[in-house]
N, C-alpha and C positions, 0 to 999 in steps of 0.2 A: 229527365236527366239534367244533371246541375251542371252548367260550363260554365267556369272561372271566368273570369274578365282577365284578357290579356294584359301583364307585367306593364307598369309607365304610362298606363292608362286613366283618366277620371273614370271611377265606378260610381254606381247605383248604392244605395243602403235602404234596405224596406226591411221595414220592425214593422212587425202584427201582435199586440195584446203580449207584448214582452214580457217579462216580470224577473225578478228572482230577490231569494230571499236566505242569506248565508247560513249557514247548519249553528242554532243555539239561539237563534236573536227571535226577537217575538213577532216581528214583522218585518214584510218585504223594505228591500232598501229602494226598489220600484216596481210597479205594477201596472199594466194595462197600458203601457207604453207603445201609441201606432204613429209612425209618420215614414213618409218618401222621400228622399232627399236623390237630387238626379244629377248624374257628372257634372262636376263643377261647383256646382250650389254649395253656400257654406250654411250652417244648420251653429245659431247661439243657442247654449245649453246655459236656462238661470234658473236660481234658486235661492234658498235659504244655506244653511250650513249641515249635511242630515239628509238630504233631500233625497240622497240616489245620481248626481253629478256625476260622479269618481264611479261609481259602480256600472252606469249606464255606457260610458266612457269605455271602462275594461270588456266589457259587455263586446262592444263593438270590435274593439282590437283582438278578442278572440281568446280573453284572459279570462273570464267569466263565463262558465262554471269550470271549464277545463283546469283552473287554478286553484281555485276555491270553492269548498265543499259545497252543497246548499240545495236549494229547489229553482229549478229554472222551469216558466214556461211560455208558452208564445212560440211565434218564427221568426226568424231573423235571416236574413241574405247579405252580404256584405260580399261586393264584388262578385255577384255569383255564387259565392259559395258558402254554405252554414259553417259560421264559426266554431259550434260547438261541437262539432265532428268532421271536418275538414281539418286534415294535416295542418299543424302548427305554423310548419317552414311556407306552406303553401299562402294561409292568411298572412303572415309575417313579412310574406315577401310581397301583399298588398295592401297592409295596412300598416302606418307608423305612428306611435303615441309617444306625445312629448308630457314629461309629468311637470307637477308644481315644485321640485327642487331638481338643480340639474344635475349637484353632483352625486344626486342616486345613478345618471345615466352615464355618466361618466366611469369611465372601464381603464383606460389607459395613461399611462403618463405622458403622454405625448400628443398633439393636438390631430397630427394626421396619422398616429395609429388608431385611436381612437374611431375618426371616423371609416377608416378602413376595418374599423372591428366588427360592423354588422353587415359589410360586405361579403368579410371572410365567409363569416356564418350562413351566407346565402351560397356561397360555392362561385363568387366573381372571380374569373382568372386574374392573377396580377396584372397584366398587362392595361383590362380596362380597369380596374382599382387604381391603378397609376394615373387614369385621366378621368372620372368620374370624382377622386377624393377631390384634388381642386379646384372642379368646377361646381362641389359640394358645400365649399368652403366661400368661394367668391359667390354664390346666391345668399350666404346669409352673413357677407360683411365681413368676413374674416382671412380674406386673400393675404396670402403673406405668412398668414399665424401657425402654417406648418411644422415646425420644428419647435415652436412654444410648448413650454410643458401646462397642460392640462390646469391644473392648479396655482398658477402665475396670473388666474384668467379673472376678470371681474365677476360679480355674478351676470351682469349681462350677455357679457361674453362667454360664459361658462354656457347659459340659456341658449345663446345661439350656437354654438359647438354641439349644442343634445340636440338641434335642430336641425344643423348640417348631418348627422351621422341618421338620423331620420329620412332624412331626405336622400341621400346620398343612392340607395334600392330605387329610387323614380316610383314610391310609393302612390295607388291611384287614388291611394285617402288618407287624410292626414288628420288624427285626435289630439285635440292640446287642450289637458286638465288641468286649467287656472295656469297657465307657462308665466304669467306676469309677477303672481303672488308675490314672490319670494324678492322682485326687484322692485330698484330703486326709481325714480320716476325717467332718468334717462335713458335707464336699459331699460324700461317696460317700451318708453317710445321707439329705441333702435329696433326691439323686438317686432313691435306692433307694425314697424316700416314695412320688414320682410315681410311681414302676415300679409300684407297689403299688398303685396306684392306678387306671393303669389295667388291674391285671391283676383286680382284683376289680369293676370294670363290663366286662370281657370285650369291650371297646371294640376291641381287635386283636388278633390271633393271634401269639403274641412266642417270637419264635429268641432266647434272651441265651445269648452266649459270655462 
């Protein structure tokens, strides 16, 4: 029987002989993919441009195949529990994936509804929402930026806002597909602070592609 890893935890992720391969295309976007990655540890995802990065990513975060049509095979565990038949809200509320543009993650007009927006979604009374959004916000540099509207924001700062509302569940793993891309070379480095940051309190176990 499969037990979850308890909420705000560092999880486990064990991939066995992965694969999958979207419905139309002629071949797998990846295959045969085995590795252990153990609370804490952060796990670099390189490649070319093509390679199955983004797809392996989704994969993890519980987006793959449940999302998108295709052939899946292998096993996979993430926290405990199979992504690919494990309730959504249940991976959701242990895995958080930051994309390469932020203002696809971006939902609200406002900096702290925003990241009170994937709390709602997880069923947080207002009460800890009230104390968890800004101390969401001061781990990734943006204390203060409460009341800023969303879109006022740099792209750094826009990066780190997808970052904070990630974080904000005490997610036990955390996926970030290319999160630099898209900035410029001082917001890649304010980003990269916070990476660093929490990768040396071992706060989550971290996929960066």
């Amino acid at each position: 029987m499969t037990v979850p890893v308890p909420l705000g935890r560092p999880a486990t992720i064990e991939a066995e002989a992965i694969g999958f391969q979207y419905a139309g295309r002629p071949r797998p976007a990846f295959a045969d993919v085995s590795f252990r990655l153990e609370p804490g540890e952060c796990l670099l995802v390189v490649g070319p441009s093509g390679s199955g990065k983004s797809s392996l990513a989704l994969a993890i975060a519980g987006l793959i195949p449940r999302e998108f049509p295709g052939r899946w095979s292998g096993r996979l565990r993430v926290a405990g529990l199979d992504p690919t038949t494990a309730e959504a809200t249940a991976v959701a509320a242990r895995v958080g994936i930051v994309f390469q543009d932020p203002a696809s993650q971006l939902v609200m007009d406002r900096v702290e509804d925003d990241v009170a927006f994937g709390l709602e979604n997880l069923g947080w009374p207002p009460v800890a929402m009230r104390t968890r959004v800004p101390e969401a916000l001061e781990a990734v540099g943006l204390a203060g930026f409460e009341r800023r509207r969303s879109t006022t924001l740099s792209g750094g700062e826009q990066q780190r806002l997808a970052l904070a509302g990630v974080l904000a569940p005490r997610p036990g793993i955390l996926v970030l597909d290319e999160p630099t891309a898209n900035l410029d070379p001082p917001g890649a480095r304010a980003f990269a602070e916070r990476l660093a940051t929490l990768r040396a309190r071992r706060a989550a176990t971290i996929v960066l592609v």
